[in-house]
Structure formats: structure tokens, C-alpha cells
C-alpha positions as CSV (number, residue, x, y, z in Angstrom):
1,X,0.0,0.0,0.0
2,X,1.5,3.1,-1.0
3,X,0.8,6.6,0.7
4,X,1.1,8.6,-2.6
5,X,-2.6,10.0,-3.7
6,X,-4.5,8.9,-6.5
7,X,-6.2,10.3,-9.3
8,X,-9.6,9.0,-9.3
9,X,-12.3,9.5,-12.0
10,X,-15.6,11.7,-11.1
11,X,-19.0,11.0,-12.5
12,X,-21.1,13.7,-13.2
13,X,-24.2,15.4,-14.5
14,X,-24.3,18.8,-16.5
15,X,-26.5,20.8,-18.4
16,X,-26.2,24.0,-20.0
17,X,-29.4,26.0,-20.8
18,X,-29.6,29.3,-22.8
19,X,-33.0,31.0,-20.5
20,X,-34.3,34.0,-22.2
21,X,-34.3,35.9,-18.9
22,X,-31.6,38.1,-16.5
23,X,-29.8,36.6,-14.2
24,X,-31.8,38.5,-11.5
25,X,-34.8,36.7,-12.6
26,X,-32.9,33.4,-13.2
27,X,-31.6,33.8,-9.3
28,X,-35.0,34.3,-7.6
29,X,-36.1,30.7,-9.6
30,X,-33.4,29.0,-8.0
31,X,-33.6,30.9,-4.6
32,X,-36.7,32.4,-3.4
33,X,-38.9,30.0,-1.4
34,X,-41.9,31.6,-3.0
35,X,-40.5,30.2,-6.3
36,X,-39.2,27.0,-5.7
37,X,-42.5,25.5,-5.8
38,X,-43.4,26.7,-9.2
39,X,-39.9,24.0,-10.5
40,X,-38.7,21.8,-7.4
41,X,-41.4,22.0,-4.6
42,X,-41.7,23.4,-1.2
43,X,-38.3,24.3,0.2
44,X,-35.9,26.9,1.4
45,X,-32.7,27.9,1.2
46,X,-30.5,30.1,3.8
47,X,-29.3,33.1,1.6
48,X,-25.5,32.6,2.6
49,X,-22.6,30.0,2.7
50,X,-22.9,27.8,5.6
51,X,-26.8,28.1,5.1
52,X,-29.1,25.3,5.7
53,X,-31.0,23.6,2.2
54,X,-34.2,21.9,2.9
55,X,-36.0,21.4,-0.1
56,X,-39.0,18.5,-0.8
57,X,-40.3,18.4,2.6
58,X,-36.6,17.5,4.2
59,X,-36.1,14.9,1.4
60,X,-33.1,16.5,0.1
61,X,-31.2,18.7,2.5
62,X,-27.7,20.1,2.3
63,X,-25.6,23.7,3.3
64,X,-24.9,26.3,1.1
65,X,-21.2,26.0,-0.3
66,X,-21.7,29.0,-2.6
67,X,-23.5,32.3,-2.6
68,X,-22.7,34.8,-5.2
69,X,-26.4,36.1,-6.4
70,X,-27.2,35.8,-9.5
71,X,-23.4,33.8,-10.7
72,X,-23.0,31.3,-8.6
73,X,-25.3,28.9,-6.1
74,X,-24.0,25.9,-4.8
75,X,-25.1,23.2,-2.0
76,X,-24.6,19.6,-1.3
77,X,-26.9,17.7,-1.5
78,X,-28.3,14.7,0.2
79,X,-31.1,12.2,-0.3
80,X,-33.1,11.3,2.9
81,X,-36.1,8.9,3.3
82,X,-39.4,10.1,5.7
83,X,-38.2,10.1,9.2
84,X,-34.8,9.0,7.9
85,X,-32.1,10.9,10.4
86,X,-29.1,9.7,8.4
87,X,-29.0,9.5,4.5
88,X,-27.6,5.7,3.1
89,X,-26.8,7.8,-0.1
90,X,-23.2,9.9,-0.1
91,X,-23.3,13.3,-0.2
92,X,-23.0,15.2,-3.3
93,X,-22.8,18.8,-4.7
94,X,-24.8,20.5,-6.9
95,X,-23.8,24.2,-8.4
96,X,-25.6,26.5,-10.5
97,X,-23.5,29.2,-12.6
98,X,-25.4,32.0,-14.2
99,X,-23.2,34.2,-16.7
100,X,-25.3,37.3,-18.6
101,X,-26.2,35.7,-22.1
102,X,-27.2,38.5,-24.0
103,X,-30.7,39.9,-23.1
104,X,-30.8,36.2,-21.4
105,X,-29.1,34.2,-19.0
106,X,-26.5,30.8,-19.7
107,X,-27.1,28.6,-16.6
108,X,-24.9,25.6,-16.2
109,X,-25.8,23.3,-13.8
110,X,-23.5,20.7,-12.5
111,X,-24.4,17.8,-10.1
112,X,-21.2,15.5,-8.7
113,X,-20.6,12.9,-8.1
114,X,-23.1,11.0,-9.1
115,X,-23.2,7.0,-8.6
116,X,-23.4,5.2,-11.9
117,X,-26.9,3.4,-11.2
118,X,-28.5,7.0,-10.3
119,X,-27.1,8.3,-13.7
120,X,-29.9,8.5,-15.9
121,X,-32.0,8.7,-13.5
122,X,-30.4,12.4,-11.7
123,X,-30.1,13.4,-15.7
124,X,-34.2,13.0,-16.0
125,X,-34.9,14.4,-12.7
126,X,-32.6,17.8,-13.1
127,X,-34.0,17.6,-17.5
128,X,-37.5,18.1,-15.9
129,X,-36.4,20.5,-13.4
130,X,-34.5,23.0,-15.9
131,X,-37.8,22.7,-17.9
132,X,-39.5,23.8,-15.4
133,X,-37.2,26.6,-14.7
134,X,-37.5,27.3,-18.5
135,X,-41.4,27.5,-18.9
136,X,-41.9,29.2,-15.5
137,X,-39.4,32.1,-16.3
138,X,-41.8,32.2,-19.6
139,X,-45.4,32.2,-17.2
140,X,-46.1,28.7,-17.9
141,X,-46.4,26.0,-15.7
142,X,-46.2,22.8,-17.5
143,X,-47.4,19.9,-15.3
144,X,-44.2,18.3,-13.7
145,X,-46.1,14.7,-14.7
146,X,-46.6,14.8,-17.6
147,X,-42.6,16.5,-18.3
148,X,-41.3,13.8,-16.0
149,X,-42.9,11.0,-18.4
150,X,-41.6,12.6,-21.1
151,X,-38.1,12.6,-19.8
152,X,-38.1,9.5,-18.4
153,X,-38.5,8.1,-22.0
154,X,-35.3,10.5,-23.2
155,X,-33.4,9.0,-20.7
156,X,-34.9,5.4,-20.4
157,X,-35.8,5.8,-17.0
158,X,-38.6,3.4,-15.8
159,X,-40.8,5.3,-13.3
160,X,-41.8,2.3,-11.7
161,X,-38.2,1.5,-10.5
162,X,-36.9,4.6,-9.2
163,X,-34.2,4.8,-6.5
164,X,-35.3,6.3,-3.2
């Protein structure tokens, strides 16, 4: 056994989305608790580093690694079960970079690492979510449902055998 450190590979999920809206507008989506329902649910999120993340009813909670409005918003990010006081998934992190696009906004979201069996599964979910994001910053409200079917399918995802 050797004491030298090792390189290790890093799975991970990224999107890139072109939103035909500022990055002020952009930043309340991913922020405001008033507006996280209209993409991801009931939740909140501590407007500093160190903040607490508590998003889906406590399903997914985390702290705030990265608060630069409307640039940069990053969290980890872990899974927990109803009444669930310890996650059996590893923690993660999840950042958001906003750059000015124009009259628009480039978001690039980047989720890491991910485990290869929740792959395609974190690539439907987060798919949905940006759509979301997209049709709300346009005053439409798709239903998540019917989105999440649809992505599931893009991704071959079957619904009935989702990871918890």
C-alpha cells in the first residue's frame, strides 16, 4: 500500500441551458422560497454559505457552499427517506453558474458525483427540473407529470423503479 494519492475519475451530470431571462430573474427561480415551488417544490434555502437547504419536505437537504447572487449557487446535496435521520446515499454537490447571455441568461448546472446506477435517473430528474425553470421564467407552468414521463422516456428511465 502506497501513501502517494491517486487520481480518481468523477461521474457527473451537466446541463447547460440558454433562458431568455436576466440573471436576477434566473436567481429568484433558483432561490426564493416563494418560487421554488413553481420548479422543485416546497423548500428553502439560507441566503449565505454555511446556510441550511431543505428542499421537498426535508427529502433532500444540504448547506450552502456557494453564494454569489445571480453567478453562482452551490449546496450539497443529500437524499433522505421520511423520518430517515441519516442519509444511506453519499453526499453530493450541486452548483448553479449564471453568466449574462445577452438579453438572457447561460445557466450551467453541475451535479457531482453521481453514482453510476442513479445516472440516468439524476439526468431525467434535473432535465425536468430546468424545464421547469424554462417554462416558468416564460409564465407557464407545464405539469411536472406529464414532463417527467416525457423525460423519463429520453433517458430510459422506468418510473416504476426509481431509486429512493
Amino acid at each position: 500500500m502506497s501513501s502517494k494519492g491517486e487520481i480518481i475519475p468523477e461521474s457527473a451530470v451537466r446541463f447547460t441551458r440558454n433562458l431568455s431571462a436576466a440573471p436576477d430573474k434566473v436567481w429568484a427561480f433558483l432561490t426564493d422560497s416563494r418560487k421554488l415551488p413553481e420548479w422543485y417544490g416546497e423548500g428553502a434555502i439560507e441566503p449565505r454559505e454555511g446556510g441550511s437547504v431543505s428542499l421537498m419536505g426535508g427529502h433532500i437537504r444540504g448547506v450552502v457552499t456557494a453564494w454569489r447572487p445571480e453567478n453562482l449557487l452551490g449546496y450539497t446535496w443529500n437524499v433522505f427517506s421520511p423520518g430517515e435521520h441519516q442519509s444511506r446515499w453519499p453526499v453530493s454537490y450541486l452548483e448553479f453558474a449564471l453568466s449574462p447571455d445577452g438579453s438572457g441568461t447561460k445557466l450551467v448546472l453541475t451535479h457531482r458525483p453521481i453514482p453510476e446506477a442513479m445516472q440516468k435517473q439524476t439526468a431525467m430528474g434535473w432535465h425536468t427540473m430546468l424545464d421547469l425553470i424554462e417554462a416558468g421564467l416564460r409564465g407557464e407552468f407545464p405539469k411536472r407529470a406529464e414532463l417527467f414521463l416525457k423525460n423519463a422516456a429520453l433517458y430510459g428511465v422506468d418510473v416504476n423503479q426509481l431509486q429512493r
